[in-house]
C-alpha positions in Angstrom: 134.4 92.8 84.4 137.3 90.3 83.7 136.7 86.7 84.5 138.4 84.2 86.2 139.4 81.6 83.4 138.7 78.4 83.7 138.6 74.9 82.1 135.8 73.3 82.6 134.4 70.1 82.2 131.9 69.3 80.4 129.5 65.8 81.4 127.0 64.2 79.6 124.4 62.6 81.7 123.2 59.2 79.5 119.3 58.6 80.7 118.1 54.9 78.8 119.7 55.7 75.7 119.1 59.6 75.1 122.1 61.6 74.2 122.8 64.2 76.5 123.3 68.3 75.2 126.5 69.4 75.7 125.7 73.0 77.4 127.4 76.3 76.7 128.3 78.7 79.4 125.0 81.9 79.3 125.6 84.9 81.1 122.4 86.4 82.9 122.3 89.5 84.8 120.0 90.7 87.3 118.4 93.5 89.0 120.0 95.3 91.9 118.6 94.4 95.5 118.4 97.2 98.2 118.6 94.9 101.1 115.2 95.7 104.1 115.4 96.8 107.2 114.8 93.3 108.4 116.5 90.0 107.6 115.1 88.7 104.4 116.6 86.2 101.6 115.8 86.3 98.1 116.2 83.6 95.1 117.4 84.8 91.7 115.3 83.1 88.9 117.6 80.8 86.9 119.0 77.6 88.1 122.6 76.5 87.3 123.8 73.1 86.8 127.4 72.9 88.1 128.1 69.8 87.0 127.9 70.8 83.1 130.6 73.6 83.8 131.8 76.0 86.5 129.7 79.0 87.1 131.0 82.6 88.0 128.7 84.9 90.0 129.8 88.5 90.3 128.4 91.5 92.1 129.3 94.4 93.6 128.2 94.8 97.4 127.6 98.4 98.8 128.4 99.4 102.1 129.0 102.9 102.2 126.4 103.6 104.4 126.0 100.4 106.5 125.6 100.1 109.7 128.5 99.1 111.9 127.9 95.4 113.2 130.3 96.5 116.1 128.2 98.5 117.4 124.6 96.7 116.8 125.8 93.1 117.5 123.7 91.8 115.1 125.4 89.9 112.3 122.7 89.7 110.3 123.0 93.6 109.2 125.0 92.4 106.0 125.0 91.3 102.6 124.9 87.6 102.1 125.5 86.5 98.2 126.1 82.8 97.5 125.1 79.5 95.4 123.1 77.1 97.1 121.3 73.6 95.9 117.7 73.6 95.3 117.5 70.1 97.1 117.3 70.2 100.9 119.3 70.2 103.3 121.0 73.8 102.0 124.4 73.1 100.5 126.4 75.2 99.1 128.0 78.6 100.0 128.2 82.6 100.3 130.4 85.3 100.8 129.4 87.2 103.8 130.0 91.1 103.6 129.4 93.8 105.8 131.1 97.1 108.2 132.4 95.9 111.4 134.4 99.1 112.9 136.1 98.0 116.2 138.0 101.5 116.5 134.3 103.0 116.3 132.4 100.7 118.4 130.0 103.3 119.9 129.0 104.3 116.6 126.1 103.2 114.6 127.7 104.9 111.1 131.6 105.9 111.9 132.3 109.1 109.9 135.3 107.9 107.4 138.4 108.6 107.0 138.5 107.9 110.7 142.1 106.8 111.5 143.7 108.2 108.3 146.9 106.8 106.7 146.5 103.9 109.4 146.3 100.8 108.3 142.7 100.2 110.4 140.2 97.5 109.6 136.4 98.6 108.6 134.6 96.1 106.2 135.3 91.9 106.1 134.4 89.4 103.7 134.5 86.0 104.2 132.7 82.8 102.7 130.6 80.4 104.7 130.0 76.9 103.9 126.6 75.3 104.4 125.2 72.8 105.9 128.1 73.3 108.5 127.8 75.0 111.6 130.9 76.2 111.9 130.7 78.3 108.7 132.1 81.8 110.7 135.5 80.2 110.9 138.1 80.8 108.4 139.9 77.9 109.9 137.5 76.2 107.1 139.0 77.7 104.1 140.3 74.5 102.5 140.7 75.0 99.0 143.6 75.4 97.3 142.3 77.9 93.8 144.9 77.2 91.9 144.3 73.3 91.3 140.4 73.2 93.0 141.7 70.2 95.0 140.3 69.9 98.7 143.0 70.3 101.8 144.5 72.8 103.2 148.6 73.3 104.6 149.0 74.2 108.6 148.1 78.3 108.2 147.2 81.0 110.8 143.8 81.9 110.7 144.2 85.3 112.4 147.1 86.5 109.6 144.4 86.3 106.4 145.0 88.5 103.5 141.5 89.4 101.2 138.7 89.0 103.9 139.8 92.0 106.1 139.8 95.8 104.2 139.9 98.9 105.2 138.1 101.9 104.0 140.7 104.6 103.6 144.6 105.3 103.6 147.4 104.2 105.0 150.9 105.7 105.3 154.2 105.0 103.0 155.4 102.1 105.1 152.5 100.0 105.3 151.5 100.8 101.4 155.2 98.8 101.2 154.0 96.1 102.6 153.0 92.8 101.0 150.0 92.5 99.0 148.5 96.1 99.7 146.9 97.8 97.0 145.5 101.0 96.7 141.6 100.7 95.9 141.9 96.8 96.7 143.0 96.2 100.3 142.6 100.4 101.5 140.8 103.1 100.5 137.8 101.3 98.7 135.6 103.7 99.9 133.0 100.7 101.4 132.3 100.1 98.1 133.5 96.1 97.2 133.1 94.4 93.8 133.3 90.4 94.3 133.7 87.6 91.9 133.0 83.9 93.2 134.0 80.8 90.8 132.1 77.7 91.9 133.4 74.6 90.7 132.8 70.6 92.1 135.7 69.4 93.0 135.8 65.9 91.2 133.2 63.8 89.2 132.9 61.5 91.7 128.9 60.9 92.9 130.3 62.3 96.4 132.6 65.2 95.1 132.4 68.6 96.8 131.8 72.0 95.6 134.2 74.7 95.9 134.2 78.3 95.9 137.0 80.8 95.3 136.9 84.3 96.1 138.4 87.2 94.3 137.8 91.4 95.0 138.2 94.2 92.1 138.8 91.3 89.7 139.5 93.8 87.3 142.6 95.7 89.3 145.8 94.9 88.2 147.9 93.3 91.7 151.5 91.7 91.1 151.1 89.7 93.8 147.9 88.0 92.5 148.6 84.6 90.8 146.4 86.3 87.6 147.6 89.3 87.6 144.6 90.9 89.1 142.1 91.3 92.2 142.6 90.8 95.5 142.1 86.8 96.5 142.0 84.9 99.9 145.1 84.2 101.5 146.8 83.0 104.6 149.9 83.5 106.6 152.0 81.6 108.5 153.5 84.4 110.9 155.1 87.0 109.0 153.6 89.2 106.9 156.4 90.4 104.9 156.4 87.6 102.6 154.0 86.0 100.6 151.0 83.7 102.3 151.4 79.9 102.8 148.4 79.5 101.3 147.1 81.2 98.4 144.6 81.8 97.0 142.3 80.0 99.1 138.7 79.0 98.8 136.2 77.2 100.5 134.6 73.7 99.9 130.7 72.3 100.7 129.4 69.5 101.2 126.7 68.0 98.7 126.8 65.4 95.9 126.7 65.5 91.8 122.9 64.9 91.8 122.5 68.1 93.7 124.7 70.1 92.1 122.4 70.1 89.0 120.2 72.2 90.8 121.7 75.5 92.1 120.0 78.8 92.3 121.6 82.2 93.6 120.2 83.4 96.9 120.8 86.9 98.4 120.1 87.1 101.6 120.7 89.8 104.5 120.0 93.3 106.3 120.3 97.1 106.1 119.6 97.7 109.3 119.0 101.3 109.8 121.6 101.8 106.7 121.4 101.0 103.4 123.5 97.8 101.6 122.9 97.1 97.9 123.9 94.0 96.3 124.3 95.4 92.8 125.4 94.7 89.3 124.8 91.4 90.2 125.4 88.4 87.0 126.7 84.8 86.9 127.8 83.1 84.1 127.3 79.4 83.8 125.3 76.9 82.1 121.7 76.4 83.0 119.9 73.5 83.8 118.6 71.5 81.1 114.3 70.8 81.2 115.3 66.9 81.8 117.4 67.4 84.5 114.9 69.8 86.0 112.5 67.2 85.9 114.9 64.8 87.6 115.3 67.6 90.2 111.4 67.1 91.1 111.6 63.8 91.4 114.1 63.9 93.8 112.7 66.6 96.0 109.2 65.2 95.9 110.5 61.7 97.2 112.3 63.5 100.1 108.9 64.9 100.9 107.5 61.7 101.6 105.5 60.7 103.8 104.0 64.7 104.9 102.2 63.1 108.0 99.4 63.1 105.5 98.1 60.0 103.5 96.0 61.9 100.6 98.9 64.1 100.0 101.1 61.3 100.1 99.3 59.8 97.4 99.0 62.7 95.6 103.0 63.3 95.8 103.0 60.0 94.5 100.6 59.5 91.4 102.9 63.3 90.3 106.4 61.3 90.7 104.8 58.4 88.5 103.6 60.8 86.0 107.1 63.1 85.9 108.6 59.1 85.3 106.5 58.9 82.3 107.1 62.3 81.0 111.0 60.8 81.4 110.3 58.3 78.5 113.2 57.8 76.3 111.2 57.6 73.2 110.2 61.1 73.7 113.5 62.8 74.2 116.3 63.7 71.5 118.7 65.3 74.2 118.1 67.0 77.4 116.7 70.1 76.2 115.0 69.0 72.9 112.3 66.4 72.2 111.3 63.8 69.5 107.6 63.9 67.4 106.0 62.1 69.9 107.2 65.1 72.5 103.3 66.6 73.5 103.1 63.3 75.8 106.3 65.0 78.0 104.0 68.4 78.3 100.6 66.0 78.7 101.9 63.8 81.7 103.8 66.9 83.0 99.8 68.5 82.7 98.7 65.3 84.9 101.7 65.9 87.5 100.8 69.8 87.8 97.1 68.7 88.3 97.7 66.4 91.3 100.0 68.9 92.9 97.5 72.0 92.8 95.4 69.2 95.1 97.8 69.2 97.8 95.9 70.9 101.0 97.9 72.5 103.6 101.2 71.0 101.9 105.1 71.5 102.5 105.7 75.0 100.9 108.0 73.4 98.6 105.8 72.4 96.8 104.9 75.5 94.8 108.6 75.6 94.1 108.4 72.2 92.0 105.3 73.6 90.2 107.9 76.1 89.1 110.4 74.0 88.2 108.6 71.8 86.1 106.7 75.1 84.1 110.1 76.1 84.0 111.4 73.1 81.9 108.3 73.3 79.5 108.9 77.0 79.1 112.1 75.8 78.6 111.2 73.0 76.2 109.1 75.4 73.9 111.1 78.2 73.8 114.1 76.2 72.4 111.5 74.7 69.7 110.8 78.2 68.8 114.5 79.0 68.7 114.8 76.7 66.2 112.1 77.0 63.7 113.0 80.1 64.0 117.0 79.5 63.1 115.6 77.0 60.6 113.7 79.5 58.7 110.3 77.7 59.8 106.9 79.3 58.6 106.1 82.5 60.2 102.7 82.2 61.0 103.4 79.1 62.9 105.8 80.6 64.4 103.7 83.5 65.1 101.0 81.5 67.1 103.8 79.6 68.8 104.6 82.9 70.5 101.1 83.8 71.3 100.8 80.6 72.7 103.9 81.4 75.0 102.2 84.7 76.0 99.0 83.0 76.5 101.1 80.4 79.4 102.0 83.1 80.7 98.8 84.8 81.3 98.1 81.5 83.0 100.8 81.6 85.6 99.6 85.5 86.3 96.5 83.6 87.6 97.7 80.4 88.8 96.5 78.4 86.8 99.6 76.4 86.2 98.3 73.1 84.0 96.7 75.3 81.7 100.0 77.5 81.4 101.1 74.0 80.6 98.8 73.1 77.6 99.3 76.5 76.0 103.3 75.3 76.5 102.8 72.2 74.6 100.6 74.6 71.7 103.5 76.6 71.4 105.9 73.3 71.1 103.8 72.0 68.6 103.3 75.0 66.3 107.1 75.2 66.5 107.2 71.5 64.9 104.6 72.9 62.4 106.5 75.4 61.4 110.0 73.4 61.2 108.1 70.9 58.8 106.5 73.5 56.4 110.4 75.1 56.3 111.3 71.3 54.7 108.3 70.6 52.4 
């Protein structure tokens, strides 16, 4: 699938006097998700640091066989695919999909065609913003794409080009008319393949995020700024001549420390249908183990107080011990440590330990267990990398991996600090091995 290009820009974050890794752009791809019968969300693994660089999260959504939101009322028989923060409150936002038939509004599943070679309206798209209430409204599309700056001309909701699409054919006259495209804005079947760029806005500590929307990226459209796909757009009044503004994305409110921290969530119905989110990857740069231990920190704080002075304390002797595990001394760059690194995996150990004690905790708790096994896995997995790159000894390297599959063993049975000591075995063997490779 073609991507959107981009420049992005790369920060260094400068903790004491470590020097920050300057991060490449991964791509990770994911299963597909055949949305429930009920309402239910769902968090894809990795977490994405915007700030480093933009990220790109592509899918394709299926709603061939949807039910018709026309005719059920309920809104929440769709497919909901966006980027959010990890860090309460929700920020961040997603691109909304799903069949709303008002020509067929006694039908649960319209038979298509329905009006053929009519320019009709079946399926709409449209992002939402979060944490605002008011996320329905296109009146709060207010990015300009082409420069990612914030504010938006005077435009006509109603006339929007790119969020309204209709499944099948239209006649010689409307195919004339501006911006139509066969298999982009008609006859896609109810089949939709999206591509969101998420970028913040400015490096400012109170800069925004932004998202941009694009359908069929791949699908060649003269009257797309690239080239291709079928953005957003609005109208003034007439519709014979291109929109005042376009292409046009949406912004959210959060902050730079937040936007470290972002995790894909897809989130929605099938009803009595069927809706897959599928094909789904996003390409981006991942958050580095020190800035998921930052991440922790922050949401443990926002925790306190629970109501609940042991588990207060508790929150509090992990935040100390995360602080420690922070030491300059012990870090070479974000993702990498010095020779004195087993005391980051030891006081993260000590952290872990205090957490597992929590009784009858916030559920987000278990979520920064995660994240912190997360950056160790992290931490020894890049060790390994490298002894590995280095031509290290292979039978240090060897145990470091059993020593990996051992942690993971650990998770299997939740028993998370020990998942953490086999994580600093496997580090260490990795520094073994790198040493032997220069003796």
């Amino acid at each position: 699938m073609k991507k959107l290009l981009f420049l992005g820009i790369i920060l260094t974050l400068v903790i004491g006097v470590i020097p920050a890794l300057e991060e490449s752009p991964v791509a990770k791809t994911y299963d597909d998700i055949t949305l429930p019968n009920i309402y239910s969300g769902f968090w894809l693994p990795d977490i994405w640091d915007l700030n480093s660089c933009p990220v790109t999260l592509s899918y394709t959504l299926d709603l061939a066989y949807a039910p018709n939101v026309e005719f059920t009322g309920d809104y929440s028989m769709a497919g909901y695919v966006g980027l959010f923060s990890v860090i309460t409150p929700l920020a961040g936002a997603r691109m909304s999909g799903f069949l709303a038939d008002w020509d067929n509004p006694k039908d649960l599943f319209p038979t298509f065609p329905d009006l053929d070679n009519t320019q009709d309206i079946d399926d709409k798209f449209n992002l939402q913003t979060f944490p605002d209430s008011g996320s329905w409204d296109e009146q709060m599309y207010d990015v300009n794409c082409l420069n990612n700056t914030v504010g938006a001309p005077t435009f006509n909701p109603w006339n929007n080009y790119g969020i309204w699409f209709d499944r099948d054919g239209v006649d010689q006259w409307q195919d004339d008319m501006w911006g139509m495209v066969n298999g982009g804005t008609y006859n896609t079947l109810g089949v939709y393949d999206v591509e969101i760029l998420y970028r913040k806005s400015s490096d400012n500590p109170t800069s925004k995020g932004t998202a941009c929307a694009t359908f069929f990226p791949d699908k060649p459209n003269s009257f797309s700024p690239t080239g291709y796909g079928i953005p957003t757009g609005f109208f003034d009044s007439s519709w014979t001549i291109p929109p005042v503004f376009y292409p046009a994305g949406i912004s959210f409110n959060t902050d730079l420390n937040k936007m470290s921290g972002m995790k894909v969530r897809v989130t929605g119905s099938s009803g009595l249908g069927t809706i897959i989110v599928k094909n789904i990857e996003v390409t981006g740069c991942l958050t580095t183990p020190m800035k998921l231990k930052q991440m922790v920190m922050d949401i443990l704080s926002a925790l306190l107080p629970t109501g609940d002075k042991d588990n207060d304390h508790r929150i509090e002797k992990a935040i100390k011990q995360i602080e420690k595990s922070l030491d300059p001394n012990l870090w070479k760059s974000e993702s990498t440590l010095t020779k004195k690194g087993k005391k980051v995996f030891e006081e993260e150990k000590k952290a872990v330990h205090e957490l597992l004690k929590i009784k009858n905790g916030p559920a987000s708790v278990q979520e920064v267990i995660n994240y912190l096994l997360k950056a160790d896995q992290t931490l020894a997995q890049i060790a390994i990398d490298e002894a590995i790159a280095a031509g290290g000894d292979s039978k240090e390297i060897a145990k470091a991996n059993d020593e990996m599959a051992k942690a993971q063993e650990e998770i299997g049975k939740e028993d998370y600090d020990k998942a953490i000591e086999h994580y600093k075995n496997a580090w260490e063997h990795a520094q073994h091995a790198m040493k032997k490779a220069t003796e």
